[in-house]
N, C-alpha and C positions, 0 to 999 in steps of 0.2 A: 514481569517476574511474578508467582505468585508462591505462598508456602501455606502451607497446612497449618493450623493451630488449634488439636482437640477438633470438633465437628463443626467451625466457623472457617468458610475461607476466606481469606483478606486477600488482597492485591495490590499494586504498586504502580505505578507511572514512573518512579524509580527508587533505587534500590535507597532502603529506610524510610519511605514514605506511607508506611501503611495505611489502608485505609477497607474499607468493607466497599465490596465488588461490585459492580453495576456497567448496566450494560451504555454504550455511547452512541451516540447520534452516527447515520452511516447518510454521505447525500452524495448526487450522482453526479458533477458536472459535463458539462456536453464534451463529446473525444477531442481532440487535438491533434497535430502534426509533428513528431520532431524528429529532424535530423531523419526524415523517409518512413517515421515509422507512425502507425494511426497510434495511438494511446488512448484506450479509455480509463476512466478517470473515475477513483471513489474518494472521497475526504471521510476522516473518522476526526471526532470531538467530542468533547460533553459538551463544551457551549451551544447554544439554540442558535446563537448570528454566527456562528463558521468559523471558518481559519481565516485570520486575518488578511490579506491582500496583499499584505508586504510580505507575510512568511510564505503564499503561495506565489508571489512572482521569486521571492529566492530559491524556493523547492524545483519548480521548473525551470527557473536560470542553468541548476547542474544536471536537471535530467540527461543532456547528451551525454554524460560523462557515466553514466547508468548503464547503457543502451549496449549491447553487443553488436558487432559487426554483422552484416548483412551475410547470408548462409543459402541461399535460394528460397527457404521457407518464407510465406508472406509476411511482411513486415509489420507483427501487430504487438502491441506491449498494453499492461493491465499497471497504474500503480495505484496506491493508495499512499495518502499523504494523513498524515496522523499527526495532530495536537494534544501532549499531555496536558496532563493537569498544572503541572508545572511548568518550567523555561524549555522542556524539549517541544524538538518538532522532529516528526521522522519522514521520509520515502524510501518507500520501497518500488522497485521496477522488475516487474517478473515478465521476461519475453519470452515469444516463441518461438525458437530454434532447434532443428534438424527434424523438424517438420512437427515433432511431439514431444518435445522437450522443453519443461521452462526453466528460463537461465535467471537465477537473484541477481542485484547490486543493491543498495541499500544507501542512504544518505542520511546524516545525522546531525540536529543543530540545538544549543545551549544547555547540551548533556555531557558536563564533564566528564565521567565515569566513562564514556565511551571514547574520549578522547577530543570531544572538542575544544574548543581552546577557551571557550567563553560560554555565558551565560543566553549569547542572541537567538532565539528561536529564527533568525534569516541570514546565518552564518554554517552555510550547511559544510560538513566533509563529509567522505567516505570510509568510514572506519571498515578496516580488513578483520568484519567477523565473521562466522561459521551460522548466525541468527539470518531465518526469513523471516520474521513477524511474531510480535504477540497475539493475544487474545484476540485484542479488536483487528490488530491488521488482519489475519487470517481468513474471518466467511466468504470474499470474493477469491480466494483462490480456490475453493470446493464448486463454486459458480462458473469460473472460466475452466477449469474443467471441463464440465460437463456443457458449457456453450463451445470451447472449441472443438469437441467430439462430434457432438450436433452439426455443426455448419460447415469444420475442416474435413474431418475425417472421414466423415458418417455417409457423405452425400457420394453421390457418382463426380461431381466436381462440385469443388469447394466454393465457398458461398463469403468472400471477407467481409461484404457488406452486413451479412445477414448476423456472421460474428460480434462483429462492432455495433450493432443495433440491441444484442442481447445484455444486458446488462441485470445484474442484482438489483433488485429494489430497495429503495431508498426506504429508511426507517431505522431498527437500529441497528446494534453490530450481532446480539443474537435472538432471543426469544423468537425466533422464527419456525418454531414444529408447529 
């Protein structure tokens, strides 16, 4: 969430936590398989050591539960897994269905305000909101964009390897013009 105040903008990892804005660590882990579908894989943090281990084996514990049913379109899914500043942890799963379209689900953990039940950043649900991403989740969806155009659409035949090879570079989540 972010609000305006005079000519300073602050931002939040969640709501009343102000603080002045900066940008977060973005790193690439190697794709994965679930449940048929390749998923490549961005983590966002401010910490330098990552998302802790236990909150990314809970984050892809519920990924199938993410995932849309199979459509004939190739089975490729993009998430980003996000550690606030605080007790959250988020994923998001953006797939790609009816050949150009991508479909949200979202998973949310030790953000009560959203409806979790508890404080555990590896206690993920799916809260039913109308949100695809903050700030930092966001740069790799302008990315798979324009990697799926590239290698799906673009070509005489589609290219899934060449897809899932394409990835945003690791660095941060913007300063990248």
């Amino acid at each position: 969430m972010t609000s305006r105040t005079s000519e300073t903008s602050k931002s939040t990892d969640s709501p009343g936590t102000a603080k002045t804005f900066a940008e977060k660590l973005l790193t690439v882990p190697p794709p994965i398989e679930v449940a048929g579908r390749r998923i490549k894989r961005y983590h966002v943090t401010a910490d330098p050591a990552g998302i802790a281990p236990d909150v990314q084996e809970a984050a892809y514990a519920m990924l199938p539960k993410l995932l849309p049913e199979a459509d004939g379109t190739p089975a490729a899914t993009f998430v980003v897994l996000h550690r606030g500043a605080d007790d959250g942890a988020y994923l998001n799963a953006y797939s790609w269905v009816w050949d150009n379209v991508l479909h949200f689900k979202g998973a949310s953990a030790g953000q009560p305000v959203l409806g979790c039940p508890d404080r555990d950043p590896t206690h993920f649900i799916a809260p039913d909101l109308p949100w695809i991403g903050c700030v930092w989740e966001l740069p790799p969806i302008l990315h798979e964009r324009d990697a799926w155009v590239r290698h799906m659409l673009a070509p005489d035949a589609p290219d899934l390897d060449a897809y899932m090879a394409d990835c945003l570079s690791e660095g941060t989540t913007g300063d990248r013009s």
